[in-house]
C-alpha positions in Angstrom: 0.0 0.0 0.0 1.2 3.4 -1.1 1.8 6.3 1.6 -0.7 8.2 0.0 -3.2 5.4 0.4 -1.9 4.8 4.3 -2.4 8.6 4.9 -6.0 8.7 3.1 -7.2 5.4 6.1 -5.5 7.0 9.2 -7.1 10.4 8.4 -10.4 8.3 7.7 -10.0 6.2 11.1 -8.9 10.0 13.0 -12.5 11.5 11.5 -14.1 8.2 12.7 -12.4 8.3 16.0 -13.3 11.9 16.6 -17.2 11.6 15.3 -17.4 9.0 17.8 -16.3 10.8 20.8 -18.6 13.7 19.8 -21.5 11.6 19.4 -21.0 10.0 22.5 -19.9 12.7 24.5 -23.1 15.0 23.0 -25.7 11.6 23.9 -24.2 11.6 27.0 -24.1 15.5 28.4 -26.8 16.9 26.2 -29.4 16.7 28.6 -27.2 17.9 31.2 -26.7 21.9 30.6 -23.2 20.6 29.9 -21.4 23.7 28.1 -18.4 23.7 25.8 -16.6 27.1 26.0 -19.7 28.5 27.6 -21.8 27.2 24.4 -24.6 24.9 25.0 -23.9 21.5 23.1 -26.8 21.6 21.3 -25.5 25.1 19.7 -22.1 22.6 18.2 -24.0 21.5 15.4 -21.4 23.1 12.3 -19.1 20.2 13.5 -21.8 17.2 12.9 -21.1 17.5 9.3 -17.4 16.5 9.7 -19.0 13.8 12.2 -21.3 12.1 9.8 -19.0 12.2 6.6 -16.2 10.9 9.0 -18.9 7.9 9.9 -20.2 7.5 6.5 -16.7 7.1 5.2 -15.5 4.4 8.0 -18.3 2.0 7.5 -18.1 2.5 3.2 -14.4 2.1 3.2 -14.6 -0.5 6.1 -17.1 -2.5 4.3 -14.8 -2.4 1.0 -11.7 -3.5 3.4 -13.7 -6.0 4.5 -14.7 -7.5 0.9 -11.5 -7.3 -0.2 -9.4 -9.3 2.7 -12.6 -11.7 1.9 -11.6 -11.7 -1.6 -8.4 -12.2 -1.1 -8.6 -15.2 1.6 -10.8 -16.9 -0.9 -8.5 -16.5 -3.5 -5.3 -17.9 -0.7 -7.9 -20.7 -0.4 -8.3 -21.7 -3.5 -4.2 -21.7 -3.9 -3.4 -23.2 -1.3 -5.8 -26.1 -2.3 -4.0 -26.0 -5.5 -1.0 -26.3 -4.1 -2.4 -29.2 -1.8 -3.8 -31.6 -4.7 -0.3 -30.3 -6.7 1.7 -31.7 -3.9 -0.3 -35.0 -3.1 0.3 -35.5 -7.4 3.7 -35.0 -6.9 3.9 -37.7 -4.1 2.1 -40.1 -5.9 3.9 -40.1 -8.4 7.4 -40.5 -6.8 6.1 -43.5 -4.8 4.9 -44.9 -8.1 8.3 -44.4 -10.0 9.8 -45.9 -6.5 7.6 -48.9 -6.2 7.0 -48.2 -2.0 4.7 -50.6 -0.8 1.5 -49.3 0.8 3.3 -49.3 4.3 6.0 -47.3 2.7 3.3 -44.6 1.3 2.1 -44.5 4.4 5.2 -44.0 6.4 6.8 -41.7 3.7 4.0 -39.7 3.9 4.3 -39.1 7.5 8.3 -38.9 7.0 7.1 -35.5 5.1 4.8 -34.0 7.7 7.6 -34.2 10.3 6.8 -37.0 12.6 9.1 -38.7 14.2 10.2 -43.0 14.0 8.0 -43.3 17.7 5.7 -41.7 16.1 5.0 -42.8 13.4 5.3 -46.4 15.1 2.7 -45.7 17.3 0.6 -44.3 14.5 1.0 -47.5 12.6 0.8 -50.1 15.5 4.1 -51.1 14.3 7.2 -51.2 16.7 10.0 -48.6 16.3 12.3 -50.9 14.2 9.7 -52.1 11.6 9.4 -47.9 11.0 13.2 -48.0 11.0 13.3 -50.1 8.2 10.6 -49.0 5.9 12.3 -45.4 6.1 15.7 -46.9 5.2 13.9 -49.1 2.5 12.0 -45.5 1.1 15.1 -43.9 1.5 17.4 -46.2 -0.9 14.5 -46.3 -3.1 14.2 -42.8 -3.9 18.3 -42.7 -3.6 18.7 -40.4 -0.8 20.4 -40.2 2.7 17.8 -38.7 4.7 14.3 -36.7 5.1 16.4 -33.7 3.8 16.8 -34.9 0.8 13.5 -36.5 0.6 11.5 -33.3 1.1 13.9 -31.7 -1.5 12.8 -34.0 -4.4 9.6 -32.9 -3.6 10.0 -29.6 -3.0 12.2 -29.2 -6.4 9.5 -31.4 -8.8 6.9 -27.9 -7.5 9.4 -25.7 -7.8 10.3 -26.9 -11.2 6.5 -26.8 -12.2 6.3 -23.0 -10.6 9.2 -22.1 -12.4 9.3 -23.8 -15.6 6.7 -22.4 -18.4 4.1 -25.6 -19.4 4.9 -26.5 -23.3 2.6 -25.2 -25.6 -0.3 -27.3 -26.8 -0.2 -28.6 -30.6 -3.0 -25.9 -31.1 -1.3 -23.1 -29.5 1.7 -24.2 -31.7 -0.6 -23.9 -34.8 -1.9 -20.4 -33.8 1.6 -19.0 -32.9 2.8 -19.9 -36.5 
């Protein structure tokens, strides 16, 4: 957001802030004979102007806020659910070019989410070793050293999808010559 933009909200929220004391200080002394100056505060009425614009301005521009971080938390959403089913393909696909059995899906899969051997053991109903050796079996399989290097084939198959334009279609080929 530019300064001009940050400037534009805090003078909002200052107008908002001020129509708000004046409107409850005025509901609460008017009945009173309360005086500002020696003015009655019935006689301050120039400044309700100010008041409601500042008012009328919070709620619009608080209302478009509002839409907006909606907006934009539906849009995250929708990414991160992108990014989700991405990843899951991702897996898949490294566990079928791996041949993992299903208890080596299953423990890989946790190997990614951070758990540790115990567990993942106790997650399984499997003891400790059996956990041991399905991670070294997973490991040799997708010919790394350690969970390090297993995230980072993951990590770099995205990364490379992010990064790397798709090719072009056999129509887009046709249109481009």
């Amino acid at each position: 957001m530019n300064n001009k933009k940050k400037i534009a909200l805090w003078v909002i929220a200052a107008l908002q802030f001020n129509a708000t004391v004046y409107f409850v200080l005025v509901f609460a002394l008017e009945g009173r004979g309360v005086t500002l100056f020696g003015t009655p505060l019935a006689d301050i009425g120039p400044n309700k102007g100010i008041q409601v614009l500042g008012l009328i301005l919070g709620v619009v521009l608080g209302w478009m806020a509002l839409r907006m971080s909606l907006q934009r938390a539906e849009r995250a959403e929708t990414a991160l659910r992108h990014c989700t089913v991405e990843f899951a393909d991702v897996l898949e696909e490294h566990f079928r070019e791996w041949h993992l059995t299903p208890a080596e899906r299953d423990v890989a899969i946790f190997l990614t989410k951070g758990l540790n051997t115990r567990d993942i053991a106790e997650m399984r109903g499997t003891s400790e070793g059996t956990v041991k050796a399905q991670t070294n079996a997973i490991y040799r399989k997708a010919g790394v050293t350690g969970r390090t290097q297993l995230l980072s084939t993951f990590i770099e198959d995205l990364m490379d999808d992010a990064l790397m334009p798709r090719p072009k279609s056999k129509l887009q080929l046709c249109h481009a010559a």
